[in-house]
PLY file of the C-alpha trace (Angstrom):
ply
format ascii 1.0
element vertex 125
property float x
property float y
property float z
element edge 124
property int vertex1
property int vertex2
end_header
-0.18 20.00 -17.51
1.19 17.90 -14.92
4.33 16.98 -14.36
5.51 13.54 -14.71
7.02 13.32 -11.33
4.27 14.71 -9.27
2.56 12.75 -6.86
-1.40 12.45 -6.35
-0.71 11.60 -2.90
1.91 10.23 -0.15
3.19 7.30 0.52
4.14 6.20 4.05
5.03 3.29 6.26
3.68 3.63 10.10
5.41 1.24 12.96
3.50 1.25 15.78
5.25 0.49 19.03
4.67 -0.77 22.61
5.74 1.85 24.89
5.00 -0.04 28.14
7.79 -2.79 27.04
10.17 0.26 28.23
12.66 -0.89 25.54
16.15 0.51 25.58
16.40 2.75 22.21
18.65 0.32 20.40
16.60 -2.22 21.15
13.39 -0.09 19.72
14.76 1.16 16.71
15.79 -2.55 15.72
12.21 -3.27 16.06
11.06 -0.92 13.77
13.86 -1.75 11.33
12.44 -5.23 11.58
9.11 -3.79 10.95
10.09 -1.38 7.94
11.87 -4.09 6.66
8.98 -6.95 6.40
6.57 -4.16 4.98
8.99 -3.35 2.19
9.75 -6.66 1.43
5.92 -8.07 1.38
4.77 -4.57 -1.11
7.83 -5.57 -3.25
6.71 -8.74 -4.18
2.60 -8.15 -3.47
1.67 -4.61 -3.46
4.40 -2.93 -6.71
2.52 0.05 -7.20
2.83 1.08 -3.61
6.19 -0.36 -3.00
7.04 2.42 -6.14
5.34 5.55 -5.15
6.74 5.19 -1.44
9.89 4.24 -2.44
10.39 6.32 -4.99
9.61 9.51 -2.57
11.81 9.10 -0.22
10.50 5.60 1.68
8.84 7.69 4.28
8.52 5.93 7.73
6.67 7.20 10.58
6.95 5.82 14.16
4.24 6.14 16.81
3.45 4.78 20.16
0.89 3.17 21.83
0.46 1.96 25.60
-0.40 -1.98 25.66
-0.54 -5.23 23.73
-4.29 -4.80 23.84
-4.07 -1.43 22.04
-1.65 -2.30 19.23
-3.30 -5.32 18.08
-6.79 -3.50 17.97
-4.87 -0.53 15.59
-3.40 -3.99 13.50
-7.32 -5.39 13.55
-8.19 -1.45 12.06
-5.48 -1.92 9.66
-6.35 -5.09 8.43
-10.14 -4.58 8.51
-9.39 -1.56 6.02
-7.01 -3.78 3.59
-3.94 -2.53 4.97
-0.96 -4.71 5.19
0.34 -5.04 8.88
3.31 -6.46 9.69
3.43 -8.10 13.85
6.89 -8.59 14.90
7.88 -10.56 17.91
11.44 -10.58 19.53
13.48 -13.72 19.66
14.39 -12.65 23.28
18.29 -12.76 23.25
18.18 -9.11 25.07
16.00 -7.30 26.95
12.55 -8.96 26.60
11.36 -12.78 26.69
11.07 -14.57 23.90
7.60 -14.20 21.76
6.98 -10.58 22.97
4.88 -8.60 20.52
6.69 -5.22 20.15
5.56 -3.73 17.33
3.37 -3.49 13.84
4.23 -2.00 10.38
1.13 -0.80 7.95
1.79 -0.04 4.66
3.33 1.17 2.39
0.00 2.76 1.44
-1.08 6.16 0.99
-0.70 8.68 3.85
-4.48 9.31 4.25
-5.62 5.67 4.41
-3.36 4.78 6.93
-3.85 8.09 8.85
-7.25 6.98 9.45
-6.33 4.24 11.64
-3.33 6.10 13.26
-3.69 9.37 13.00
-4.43 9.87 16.47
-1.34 8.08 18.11
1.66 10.15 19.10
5.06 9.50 18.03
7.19 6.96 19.91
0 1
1 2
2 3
3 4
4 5
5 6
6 7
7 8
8 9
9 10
10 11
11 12
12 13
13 14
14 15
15 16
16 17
17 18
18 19
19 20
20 21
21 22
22 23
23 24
24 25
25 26
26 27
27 28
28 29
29 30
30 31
31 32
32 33
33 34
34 35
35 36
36 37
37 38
38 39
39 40
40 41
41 42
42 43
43 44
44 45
45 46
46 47
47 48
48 49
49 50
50 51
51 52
52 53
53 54
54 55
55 56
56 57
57 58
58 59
59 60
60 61
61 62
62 63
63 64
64 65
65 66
66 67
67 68
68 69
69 70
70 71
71 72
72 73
73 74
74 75
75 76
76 77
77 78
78 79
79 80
80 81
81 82
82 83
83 84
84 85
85 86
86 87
87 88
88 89
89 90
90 91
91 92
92 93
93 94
94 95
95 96
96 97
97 98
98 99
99 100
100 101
101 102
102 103
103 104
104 105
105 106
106 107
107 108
108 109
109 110
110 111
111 112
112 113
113 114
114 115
115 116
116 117
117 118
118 119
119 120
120 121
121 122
122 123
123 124
């Protein structure tokens, strides 16, 4: 039998960043934080079961890269297209980039091989 703690599957959160905004990596990782953040917050309150497996496995989050505005929102259009939540942050631009600038996405919290599908080919950031 089973045990009651085992998992059918992972959970994960994915940020997808821009790696032609040449961020510093203070800058980046508040980004994702931003990201992670928003993702949690919005399974919390919409999404409980998958707020509770990923959170209650360790709240894995994966980062990964990809090369232009045009690519990230076509992996967010994937995302969406597949009922994933997505997450688009923009920076409020009191740094290093102007105002409005798309940096990154969170997907999930969903299971690993769902979102794999749509991002399983980037690298990491």
């Amino acid at each position: 039998m089973p045990s009651l703690f085992s998992r059918s599957e992972e959970y994960k959160l994915v940020i997808v960043m821009r790696s032609d905004l040449k961020m510093g990596k203070g800058k980046a990782a508040a980004q994702a934080a931003h990201a992670a953040v928003e993702c949690a917050l919005y399974s919390e309150k919409k999404d409980r079961k998958a707020f509770d497996e990923w959170h209650g496995s360790g709240q894995a989050k994966i980062v990964l890269k990809v090369n232009t505005l045009e690519e990230l929102y076509f992996i967010k259009e994937c995302a969406k297209s597949a009922g994933l939540h997505t997450s688009l942050i923009t920076d409020a631009g009191r740094t290093q980039i102007e105002p409005g600038t798309v940096t990154c996405i969170g997907i999930g919290p969903a299971p690993a091989s769902e979102i794999d599908r749509i991002t399983g080919d980037l690298k990491m950031f």
